[in-house]
MARTORTI-636478 format. One record per residue: residue in one letter; x, y, z of N, C-alpha, C, O, CB in turn. Coordinates in steps of 0.2 Angstrom, whole numbers, plus 5000, padded with zeros to 4 digits. Glycine has a CB too. Layout:
- A;X;Y;Z;X;Y;Z;X;Y;Z;X;Y;Z;X;Y;Z;
...
***
This chain:
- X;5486;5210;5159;5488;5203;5160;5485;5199;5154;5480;5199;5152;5486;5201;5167;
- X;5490;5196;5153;5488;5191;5148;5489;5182;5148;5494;5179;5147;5493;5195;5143;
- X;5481;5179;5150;5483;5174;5154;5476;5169;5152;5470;5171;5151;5485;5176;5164;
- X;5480;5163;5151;5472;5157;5147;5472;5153;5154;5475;5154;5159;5475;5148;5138;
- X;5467;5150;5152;5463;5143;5158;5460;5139;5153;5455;5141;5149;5456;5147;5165;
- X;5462;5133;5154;5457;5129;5152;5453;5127;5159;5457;5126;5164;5460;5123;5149;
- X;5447;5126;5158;5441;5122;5165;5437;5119;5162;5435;5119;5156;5436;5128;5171;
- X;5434;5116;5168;5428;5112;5165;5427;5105;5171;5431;5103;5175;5430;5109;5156;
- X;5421;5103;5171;5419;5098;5174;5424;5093;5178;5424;5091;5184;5416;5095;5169;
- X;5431;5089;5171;5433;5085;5175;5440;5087;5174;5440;5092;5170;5432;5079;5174;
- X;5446;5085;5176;5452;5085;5177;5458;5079;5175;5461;5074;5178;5453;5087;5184;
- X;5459;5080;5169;5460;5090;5166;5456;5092;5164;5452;5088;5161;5464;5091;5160;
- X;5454;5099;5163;5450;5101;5158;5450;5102;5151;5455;5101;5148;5449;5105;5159;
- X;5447;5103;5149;5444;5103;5142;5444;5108;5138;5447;5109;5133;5437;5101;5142;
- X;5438;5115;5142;5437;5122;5139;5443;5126;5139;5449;5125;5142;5432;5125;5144;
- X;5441;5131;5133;5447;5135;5135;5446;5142;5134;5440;5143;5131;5455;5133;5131;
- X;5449;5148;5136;5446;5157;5137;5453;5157;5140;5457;5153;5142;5438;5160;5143;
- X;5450;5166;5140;5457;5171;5144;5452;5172;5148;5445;5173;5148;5462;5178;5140;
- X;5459;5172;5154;5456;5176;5161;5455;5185;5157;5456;5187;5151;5464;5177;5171;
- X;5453;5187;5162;5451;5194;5161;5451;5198;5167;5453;5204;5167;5444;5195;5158;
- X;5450;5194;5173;5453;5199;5180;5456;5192;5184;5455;5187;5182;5446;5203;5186;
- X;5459;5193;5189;5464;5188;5195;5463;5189;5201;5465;5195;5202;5472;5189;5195;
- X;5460;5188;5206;5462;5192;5212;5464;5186;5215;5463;5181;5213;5456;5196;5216;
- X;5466;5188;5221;5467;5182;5228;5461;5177;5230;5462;5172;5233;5467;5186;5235;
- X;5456;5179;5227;5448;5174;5228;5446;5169;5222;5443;5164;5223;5441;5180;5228;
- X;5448;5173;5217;5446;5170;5213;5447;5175;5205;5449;5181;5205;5438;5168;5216;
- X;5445;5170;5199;5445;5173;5190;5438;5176;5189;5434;5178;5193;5446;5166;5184;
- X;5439;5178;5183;5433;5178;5180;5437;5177;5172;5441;5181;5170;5428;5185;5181;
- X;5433;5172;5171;5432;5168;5163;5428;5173;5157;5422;5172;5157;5426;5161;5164;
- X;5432;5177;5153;5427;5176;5145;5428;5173;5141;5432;5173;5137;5428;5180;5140;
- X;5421;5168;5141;5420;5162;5140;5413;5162;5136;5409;5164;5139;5421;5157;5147;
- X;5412;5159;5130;5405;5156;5129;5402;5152;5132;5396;5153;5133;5405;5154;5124;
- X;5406;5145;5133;5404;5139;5137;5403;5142;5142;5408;5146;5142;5408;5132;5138;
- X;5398;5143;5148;5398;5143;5154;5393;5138;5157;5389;5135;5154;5398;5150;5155;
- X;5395;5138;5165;5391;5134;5169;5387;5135;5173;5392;5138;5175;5392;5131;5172;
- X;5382;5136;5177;5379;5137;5180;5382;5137;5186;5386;5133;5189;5375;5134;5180;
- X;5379;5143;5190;5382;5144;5197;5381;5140;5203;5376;5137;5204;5379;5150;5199;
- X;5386;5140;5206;5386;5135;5210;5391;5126;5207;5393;5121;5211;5378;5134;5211;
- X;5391;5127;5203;5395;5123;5199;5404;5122;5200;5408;5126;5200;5394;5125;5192;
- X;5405;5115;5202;5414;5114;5205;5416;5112;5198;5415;5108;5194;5418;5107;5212;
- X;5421;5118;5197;5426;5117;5188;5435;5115;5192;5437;5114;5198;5427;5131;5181;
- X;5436;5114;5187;5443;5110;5188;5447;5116;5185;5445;5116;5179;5445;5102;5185;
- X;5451;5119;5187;5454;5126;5183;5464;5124;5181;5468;5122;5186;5453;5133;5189;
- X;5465;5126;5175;5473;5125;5174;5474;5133;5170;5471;5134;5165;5476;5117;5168;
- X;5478;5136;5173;5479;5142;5173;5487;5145;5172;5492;5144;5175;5477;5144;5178;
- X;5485;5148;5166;5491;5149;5162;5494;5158;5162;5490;5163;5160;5489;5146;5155;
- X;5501;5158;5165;5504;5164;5168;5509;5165;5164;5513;5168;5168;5507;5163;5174;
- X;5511;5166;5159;5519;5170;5159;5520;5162;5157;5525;5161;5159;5525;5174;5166;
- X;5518;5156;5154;5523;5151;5150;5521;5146;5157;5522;5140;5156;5534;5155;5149;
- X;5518;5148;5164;5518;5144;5170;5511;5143;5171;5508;5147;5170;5521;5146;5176;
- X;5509;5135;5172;5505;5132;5175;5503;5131;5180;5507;5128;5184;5506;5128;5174;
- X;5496;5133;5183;5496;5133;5190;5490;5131;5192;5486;5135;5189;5497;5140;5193;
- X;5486;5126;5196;5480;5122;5195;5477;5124;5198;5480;5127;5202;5478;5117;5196;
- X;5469;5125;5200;5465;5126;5205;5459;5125;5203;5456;5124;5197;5465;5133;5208;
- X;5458;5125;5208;5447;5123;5208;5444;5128;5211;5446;5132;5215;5444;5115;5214;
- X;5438;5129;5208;5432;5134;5211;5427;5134;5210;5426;5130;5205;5432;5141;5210;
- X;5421;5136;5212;5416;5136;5211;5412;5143;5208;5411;5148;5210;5415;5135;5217;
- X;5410;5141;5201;5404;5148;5199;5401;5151;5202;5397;5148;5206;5399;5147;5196;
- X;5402;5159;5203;5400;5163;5208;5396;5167;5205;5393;5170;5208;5404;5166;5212;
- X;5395;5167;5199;5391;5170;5194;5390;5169;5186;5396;5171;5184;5392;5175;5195;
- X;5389;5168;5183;5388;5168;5174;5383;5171;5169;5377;5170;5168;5388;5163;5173;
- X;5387;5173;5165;5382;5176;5158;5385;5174;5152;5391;5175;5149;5381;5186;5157;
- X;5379;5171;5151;5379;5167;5143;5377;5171;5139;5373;5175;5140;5374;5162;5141;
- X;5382;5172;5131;5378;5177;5127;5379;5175;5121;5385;5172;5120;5380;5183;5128;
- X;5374;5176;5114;5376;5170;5107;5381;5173;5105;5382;5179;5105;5372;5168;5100;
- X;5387;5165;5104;5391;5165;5100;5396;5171;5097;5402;5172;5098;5388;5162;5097;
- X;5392;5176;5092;5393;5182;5089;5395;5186;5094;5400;5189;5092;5387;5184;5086;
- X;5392;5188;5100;5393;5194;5106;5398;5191;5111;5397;5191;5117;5385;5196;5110;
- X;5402;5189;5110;5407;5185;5114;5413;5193;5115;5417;5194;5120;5410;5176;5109;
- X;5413;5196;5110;5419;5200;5107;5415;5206;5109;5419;5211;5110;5421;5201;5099;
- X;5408;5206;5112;5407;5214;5113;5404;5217;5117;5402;5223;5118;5404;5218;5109;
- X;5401;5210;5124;5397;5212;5127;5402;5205;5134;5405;5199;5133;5386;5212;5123;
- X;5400;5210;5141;5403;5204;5144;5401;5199;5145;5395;5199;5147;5406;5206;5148;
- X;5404;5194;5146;5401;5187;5147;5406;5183;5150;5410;5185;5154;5400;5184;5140;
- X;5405;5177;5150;5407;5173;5154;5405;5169;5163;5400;5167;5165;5412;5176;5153;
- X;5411;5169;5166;5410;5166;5173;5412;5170;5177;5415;5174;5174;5413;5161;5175;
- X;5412;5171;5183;5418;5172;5190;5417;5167;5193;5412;5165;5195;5416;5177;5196;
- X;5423;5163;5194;5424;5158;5199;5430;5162;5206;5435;5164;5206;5427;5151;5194;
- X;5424;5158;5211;5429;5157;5215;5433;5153;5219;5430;5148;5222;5427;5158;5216;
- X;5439;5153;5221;5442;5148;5223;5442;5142;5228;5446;5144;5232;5446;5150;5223;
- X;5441;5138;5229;5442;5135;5233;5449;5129;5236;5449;5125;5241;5437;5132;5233;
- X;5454;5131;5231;5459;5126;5230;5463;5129;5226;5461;5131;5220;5456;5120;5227;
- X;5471;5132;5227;5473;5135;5220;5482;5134;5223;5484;5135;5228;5470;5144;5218;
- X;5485;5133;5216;5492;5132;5220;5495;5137;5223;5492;5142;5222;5497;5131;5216;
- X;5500;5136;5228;5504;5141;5230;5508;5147;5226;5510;5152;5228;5507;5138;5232;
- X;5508;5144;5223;5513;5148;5217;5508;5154;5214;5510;5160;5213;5515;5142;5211;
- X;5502;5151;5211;5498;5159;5209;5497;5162;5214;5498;5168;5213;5491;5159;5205;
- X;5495;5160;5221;5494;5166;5224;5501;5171;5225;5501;5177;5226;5491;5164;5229;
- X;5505;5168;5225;5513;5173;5225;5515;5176;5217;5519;5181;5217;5520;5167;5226;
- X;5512;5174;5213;5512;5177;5209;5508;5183;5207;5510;5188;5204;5512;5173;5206;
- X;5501;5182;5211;5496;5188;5211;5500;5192;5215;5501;5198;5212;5489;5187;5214;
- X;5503;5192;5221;5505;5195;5225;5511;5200;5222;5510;5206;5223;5507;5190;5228;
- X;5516;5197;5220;5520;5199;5219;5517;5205;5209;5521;5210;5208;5524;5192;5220;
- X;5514;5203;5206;5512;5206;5203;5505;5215;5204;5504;5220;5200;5510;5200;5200;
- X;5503;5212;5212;5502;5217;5212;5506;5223;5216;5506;5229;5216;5497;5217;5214;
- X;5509;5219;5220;5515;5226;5223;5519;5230;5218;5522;5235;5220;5522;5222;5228;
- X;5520;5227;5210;5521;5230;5206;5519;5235;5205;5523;5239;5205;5521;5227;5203;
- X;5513;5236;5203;5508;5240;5200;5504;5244;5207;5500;5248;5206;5502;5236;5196;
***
């Protein structure tokens, strides 16, 4: 899958990374900028050319310099609290695929 998110503090967001996993609950961000857990991000999430918004909360994060972004994992998991209709049919429909 091949899919960006900008997040961050306010709405719209600001930051930007690729997802790297999707589930029904929630992303996970490989991201340099990260937040601290427990933190509400404003999420715009990008599918196939489609836009789809949600909010979540950091459910975990690892910071790592700059340089190791490419080799060690990093970033966020957020989870959802708020996400259009439409991704979750899209998850859906993408995993009955596979």
């Amino acid at each position: 899958m091949r899919a960006s998110v900008r997040y961050g503090l306010t709405n719209p967001p600001e930051q930007f990374a690729f997802i790297t996993d999707l589930s029904e609950t929630g992303i996970c961000i490989k991201a340099h900028q990260v937040f601290g857990v427990g933190t509400k991000l404003y999420l715009k999430i990008t599918i196939d050319d489609v836009d789809y918004m949600a909010e979540g909360v950091v459910a975990w994060a690892k910071k790592v310099p700059h340089g190791m972004v490419h080799i060690t994992k990093c970033g966020m998991g957020v989870e959802f609290s708020r996400v259009d209709e439409g991704l979750t049919k899209h998850y859906h429909m993408r995993k009955a695929r596979h």
